[in-house]
C-alpha positions in Angstrom: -18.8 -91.4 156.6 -20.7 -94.3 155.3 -23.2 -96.1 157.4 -25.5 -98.8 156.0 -29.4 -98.5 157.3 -32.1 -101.1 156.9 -35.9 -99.4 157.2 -39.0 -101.4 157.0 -41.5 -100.4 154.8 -42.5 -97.5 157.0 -39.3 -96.2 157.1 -38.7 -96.9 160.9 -35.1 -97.3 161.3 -34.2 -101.5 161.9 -30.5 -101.5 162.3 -27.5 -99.5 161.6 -24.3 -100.4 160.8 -21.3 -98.9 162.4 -19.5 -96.0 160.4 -17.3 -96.6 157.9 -14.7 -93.9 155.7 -16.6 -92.1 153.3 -14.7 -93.4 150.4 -16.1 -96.9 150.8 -18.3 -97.8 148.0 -21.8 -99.0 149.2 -21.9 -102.2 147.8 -18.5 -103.3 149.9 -19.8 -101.9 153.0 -22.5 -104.0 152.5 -20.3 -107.1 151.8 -18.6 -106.0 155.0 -21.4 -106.0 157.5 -22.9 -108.5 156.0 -25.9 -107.3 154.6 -25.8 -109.2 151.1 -25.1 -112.5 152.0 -27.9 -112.5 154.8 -30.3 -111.1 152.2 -29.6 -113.6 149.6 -29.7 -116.2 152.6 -33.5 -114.8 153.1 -33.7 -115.6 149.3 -34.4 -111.4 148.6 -34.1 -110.2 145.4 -31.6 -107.2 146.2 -29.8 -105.6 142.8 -31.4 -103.1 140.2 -29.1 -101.3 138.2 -29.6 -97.5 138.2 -29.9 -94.8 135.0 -25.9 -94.8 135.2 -25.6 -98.6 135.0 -24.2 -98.6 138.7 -25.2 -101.2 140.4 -27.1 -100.4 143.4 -28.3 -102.2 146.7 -32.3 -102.4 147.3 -34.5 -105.1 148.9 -37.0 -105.8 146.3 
């Protein structure tokens, strides 16, 4: 199962997305619900590449 969270700093839970198959990569179930284009709407820097060169999803 795959379900896309957004925390505030805190970590208090702001929204969930609905559940999505396991299998789905976490950058496309961010595509899917939306999550990218409303962050690079906001103008937040959201992409860091990890020690494996994936690339991975965080607000910065």
């Amino acid at each position: 199962m795959n379900v896309q969270v957004i925390a505030d700093p805190k970590g208090r839970l702001l929204w969930a997305s609905p559940a999505l198959a396991g299998a789905v990569h976490d950058v496309r179930a961010a595509r899917e619900h939306g999550i990218i284009d409303a962050l690079a709407e906001a103008g937040i820097n959201c992409w860091y590449y990890s020690r494996d060169s994936c690339p991975c999803l965080v607000a910065v």
